[in-house]
Phi, psi and omega in degrees: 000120166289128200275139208285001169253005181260003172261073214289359194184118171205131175242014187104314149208022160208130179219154205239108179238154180234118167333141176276144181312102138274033181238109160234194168079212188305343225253149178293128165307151201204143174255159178220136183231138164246125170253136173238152173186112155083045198075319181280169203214150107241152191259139190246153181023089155272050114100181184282192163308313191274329170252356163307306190293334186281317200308328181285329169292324160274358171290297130038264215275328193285287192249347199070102203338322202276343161262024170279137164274291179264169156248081156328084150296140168277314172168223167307342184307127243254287199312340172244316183281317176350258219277020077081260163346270169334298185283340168293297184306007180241348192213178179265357194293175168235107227272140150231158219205132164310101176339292197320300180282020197250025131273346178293289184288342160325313199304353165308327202073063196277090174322125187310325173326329196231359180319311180312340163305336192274123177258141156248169184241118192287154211308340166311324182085194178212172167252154179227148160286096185245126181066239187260358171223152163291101217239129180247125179286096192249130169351120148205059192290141212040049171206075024246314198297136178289349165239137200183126209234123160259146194230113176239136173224143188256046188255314192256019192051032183241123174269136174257155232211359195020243216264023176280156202013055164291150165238148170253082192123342174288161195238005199244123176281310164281190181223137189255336192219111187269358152323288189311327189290342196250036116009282164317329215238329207303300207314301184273359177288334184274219112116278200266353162235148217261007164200166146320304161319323182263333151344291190294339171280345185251347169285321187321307174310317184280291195324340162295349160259160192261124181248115178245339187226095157265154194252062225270158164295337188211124209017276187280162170272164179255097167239121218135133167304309175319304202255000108355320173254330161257017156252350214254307177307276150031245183307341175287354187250334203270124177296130198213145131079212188268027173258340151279303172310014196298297190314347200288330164307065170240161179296076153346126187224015151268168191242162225254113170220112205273000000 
């Protein structure tokens, strides 16, 4: 039984889960999310080694290995592609991917069996079919990755949102006071993504959408037009990336001792 706050949507013949946390110990915490509609599923960033066998197990006990259809990758990262490999030899879906990385992700160690399985998607992005609705694969290259993919699906308003408005460190699956949240969210937003500029194109982008829920890979969900609109408001102003980092381009002159 999935417990009523990881069911972020459900109408009855489309739901929206977020999946349970298994990366605990050393590993960056990470969300997982299941989209379902008319029985078939994908799955978004499943992750690593470590978190496959429970994850394949509640894909499992929810819908059945065999009514997973897709693999969502966003994009490169050992926390979304690892265990890769695994869920192609396990289930019939078919993983996508950012045109940019499908030479890339073999380094997974991608059975030749199942390579062919790996799709790419080229930078405009797509629509995909999952049951009876339409899921749209949207452009978010550099934030973090330069090939990187978001998923708005417009049956539940939920845009996932991979690692824009990751948070770290919070104790909340949702977020109630977003001042407060973004605490959580400044560190790594100044760090990984790398300008401002590209922020404001993609809120340009976004707002065009009808958004009630974003969903990040890593910690709170945003949920609400309100705060939804004050992440938006946010990221539009924020200094990132190499609008901080110019000066850090120097000749090192201490020694590294570990």
């Amino acid at each position: 039984m999935i417990p009523e706050e990881r069911v972020v949507f459900d109408n009855g013949s489309h739901q929206n889960i977020l999946l349970e946390d298994f990366g605990h110990g050393e590993m960056v915490q990470s969300n997982v999310h299941l989209i379902v509609d008319g029985g078939e599923g994908i799955i978004l960033d499943p992750g690593g080694h470590k978190v496959f066998k429970h994850l394949l197990a509640e894909i499992g006990g929810l819908i059945g290995v065999d009514n997973l259809k897709y693999i969502f990758l966003s994009h490169q990262d050992p926390d979304i592609v690892a265990a890769i490999n695994g869920w192609l030899m396990t289930t019939r879906a078919t993983a996508i991917a950012p045109v940019l990385w499908i030479r890339f992700i073999p380094h997974f160690g991608v059975d030749r069996l199942v390579i062919n399985r790996i799709k790419g998607i080229g930078d405009d992005g797509a629509i995909i079919k999952l049951g009876n609705s339409d899921l749209y694969i949207i452009p978010a290259h550099f934030m973090h990755a330069p090939g990187n993919f978001q998923i708005y699906d417009p049956v539940s308003k939920i845009l996932y949102s991979g690692d824009l408005g990751a948070s770290l460190g919070q104790d909340y699956t949702y977020v109630e006071n977003f001042d407060d949240h973004i605490q959580y969210m400044e560190g790594f937003h100044k760090r990984y993504i790398p300008s401002n500029k590209i922020l404001k194109a993609w809120v340009k982008m976004a707002r065009q959408l009808d958004i009630e829920i974003i969903a990040p890979q890593h910690g709170a969900i945003m949920k609400g037009k309100d705060i939804v609109n004050r992440f938006f408001d946010w990221l539009e102003d924020l200094p990132c990336g190499i609008d901080l980092m110019e000066d850090i381009y120097r000749v090192p002159s201490s020694y590294f001792e570990g």
